[in-house]
N, C-alpha and C positions, 0 to 999 in steps of 0.2 A: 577177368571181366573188366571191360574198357567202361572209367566211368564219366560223367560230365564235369565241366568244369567247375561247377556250383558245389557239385559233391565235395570237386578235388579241395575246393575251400574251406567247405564246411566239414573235411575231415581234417583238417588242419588242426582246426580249435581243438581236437579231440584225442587223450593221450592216451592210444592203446593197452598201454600197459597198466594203467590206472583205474581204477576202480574207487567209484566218487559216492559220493555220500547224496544221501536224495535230491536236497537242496542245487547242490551245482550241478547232477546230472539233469533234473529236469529242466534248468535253467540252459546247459548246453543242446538238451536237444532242442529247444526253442528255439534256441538263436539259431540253430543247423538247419533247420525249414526254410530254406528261401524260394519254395516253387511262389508260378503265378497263384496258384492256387491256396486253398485252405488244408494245409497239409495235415489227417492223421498223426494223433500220436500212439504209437502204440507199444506194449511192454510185452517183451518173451521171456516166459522163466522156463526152462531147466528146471525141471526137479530130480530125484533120487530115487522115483517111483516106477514101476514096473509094471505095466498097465497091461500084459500079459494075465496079471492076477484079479481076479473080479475086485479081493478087497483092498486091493492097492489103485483101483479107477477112480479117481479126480472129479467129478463134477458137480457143480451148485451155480448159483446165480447170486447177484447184488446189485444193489443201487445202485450208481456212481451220486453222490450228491450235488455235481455240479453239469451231471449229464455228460452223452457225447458228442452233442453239437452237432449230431446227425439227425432228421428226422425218420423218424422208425414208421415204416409203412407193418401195419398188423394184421394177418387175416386170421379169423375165427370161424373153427366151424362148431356150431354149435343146432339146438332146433329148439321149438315149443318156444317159451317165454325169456330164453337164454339170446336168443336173435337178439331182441329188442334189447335187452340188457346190454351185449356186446355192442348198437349201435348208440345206444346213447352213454357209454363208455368214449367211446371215440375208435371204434376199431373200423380199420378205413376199407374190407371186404368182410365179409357175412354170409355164411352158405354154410350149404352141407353135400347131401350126395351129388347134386348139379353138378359141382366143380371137381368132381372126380374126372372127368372127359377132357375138360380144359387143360385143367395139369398134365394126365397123367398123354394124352395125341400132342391138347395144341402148344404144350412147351409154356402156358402161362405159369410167369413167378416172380411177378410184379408186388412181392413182398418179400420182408426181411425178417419176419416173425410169424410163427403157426401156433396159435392158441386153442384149444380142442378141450369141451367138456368131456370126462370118463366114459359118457355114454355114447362118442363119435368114434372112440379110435379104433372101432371095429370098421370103419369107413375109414377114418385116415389111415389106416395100417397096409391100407391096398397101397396106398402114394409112396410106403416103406424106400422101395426103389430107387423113386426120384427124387424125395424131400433128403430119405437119411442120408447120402453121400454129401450134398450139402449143407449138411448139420441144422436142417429146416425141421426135422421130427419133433413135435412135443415131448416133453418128458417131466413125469410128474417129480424129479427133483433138482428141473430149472424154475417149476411152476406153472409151467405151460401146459400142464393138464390137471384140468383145477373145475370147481364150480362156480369159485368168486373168481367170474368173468372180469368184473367190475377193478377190481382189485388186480389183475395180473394185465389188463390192455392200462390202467393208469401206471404202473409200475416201468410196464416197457418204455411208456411213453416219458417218463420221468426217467429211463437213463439206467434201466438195469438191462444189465450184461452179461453173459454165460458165460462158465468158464468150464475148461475140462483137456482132459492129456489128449494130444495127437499122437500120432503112432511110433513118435520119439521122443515119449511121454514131455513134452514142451505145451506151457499154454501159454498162447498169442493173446491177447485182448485190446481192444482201442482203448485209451482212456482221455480222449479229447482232443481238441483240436489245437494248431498252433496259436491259435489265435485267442487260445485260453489266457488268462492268468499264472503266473507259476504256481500262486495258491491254490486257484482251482484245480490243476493238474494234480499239486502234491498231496491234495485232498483226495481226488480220485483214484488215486494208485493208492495212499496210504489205505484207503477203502477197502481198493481188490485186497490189496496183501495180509490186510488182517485175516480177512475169509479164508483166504487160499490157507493160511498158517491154520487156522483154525478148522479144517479138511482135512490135516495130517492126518493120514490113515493108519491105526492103533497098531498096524504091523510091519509098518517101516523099522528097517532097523540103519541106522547110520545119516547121511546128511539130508534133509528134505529139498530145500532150495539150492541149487547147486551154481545158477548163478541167472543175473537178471540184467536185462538187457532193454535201453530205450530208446527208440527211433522214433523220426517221424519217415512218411510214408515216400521221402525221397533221399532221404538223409542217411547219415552214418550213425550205426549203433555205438551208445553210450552205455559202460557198462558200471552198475550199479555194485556199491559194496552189501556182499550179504550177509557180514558179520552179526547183526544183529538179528536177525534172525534166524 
């Protein structure tokens, strides 16, 4: 793979075979973002987990305390006195069976979170198709299928994150933007990583984290010592 000149430099700063300790990894992926733009940062861990096994599947959610500098567009389907709750939450669509047509013909997915009270996801469970491949599904242990409306549209909105194994049991997550703080970044990650530690699954047997990697969204991956952990 041919890559840009920006890259070619900002891989330069970065010593393959090294494995850096928090501090000067998040500090080199920063400097390694030189798009026009506001470049993702995001971290991939490797784990040791087998996600073939129901009790070895990975996934929860968290804060990030300093956010990710994205704004999160939220749609809730909910009915009865949960609407109003949800819009004056701040959830920026509101519905229920209506938007079953929209999604599921006219391709609407003009959002990046799906919040659904217990008593919708017999309606949302039809959208199974087109939400679940994009990882849009609610699931009541990201949150996102809850009763405290209230509570899960302020949360998203405040910078919480899912996490969970893809199909090479690896979890991607953003954790900020370049244009963060190193503080705020090393705060955010320090965040995910306690959760994710704190998710080992009781029948893991040998290494959990196998190794961690941080990039921004044009950059070269900077790889993280997992010793401590």
């Amino acid at each position: 793979m041919k890559h840009g000149k920006k890259y070619n430099e900002a891989a330069k700063l970065i010593d393959r075979s090294v494995f850096y300790e928090i501090d000067e990894a998040v500090a080199l992926a920063k400097k390694s973002a030189s798009a026009k733009f506001d470049e993702t940062l995001e971290v991939h861990i490797r784990t040791g987990c087998d996600g073939r096994h129901a009790e070895q599947q990975i996934r929860g959610a968290v804060v990030l305390p300093n956010g990710t500098g994205k704004t999160v567009r939220v749609l809730v389907f909910a009915k009865g006195d949960k609407v109003a709750e949800a819009e004056a939450a701040g959830a920026d669509y509101v519905g229920g069976e209506e938007l079953i047509p929209k999604i599921q013909n006219d391709g609407w997915l003009d959002f990046d979170v799906v919040v659904a009270t217990p008593d919708m996801m017999g309606v949302v469970g039809r959208l199974g198709k087109v939400l679940g491949p994009k990882g849009l599904m609610p699931n009541p242990k990201a949150g996102t299928v809850t009763m405290d409306i209230t509570k899960a549209v302020n949360d998203i909105k405040a910078g919480k994150i899912e996490y969970r194994l893809d199909k090479t049991n690896v979890i991607h997550c953003p954790i900020g933007k370049a244009s963060f703080t190193e503080e705020q970044i090393k705060d955010n990650l320090q965040t995910l990583l306690d959760a994710i530690v704190k998710a080992r699954p009781a029948t893991l047997k040998g290494q959990y984290l196998k190794s961690i990697t941080l990039a921004s969204t044009m950059g070269p991956g900077v790889k993280v010592s997992v010793a401590k952990f």
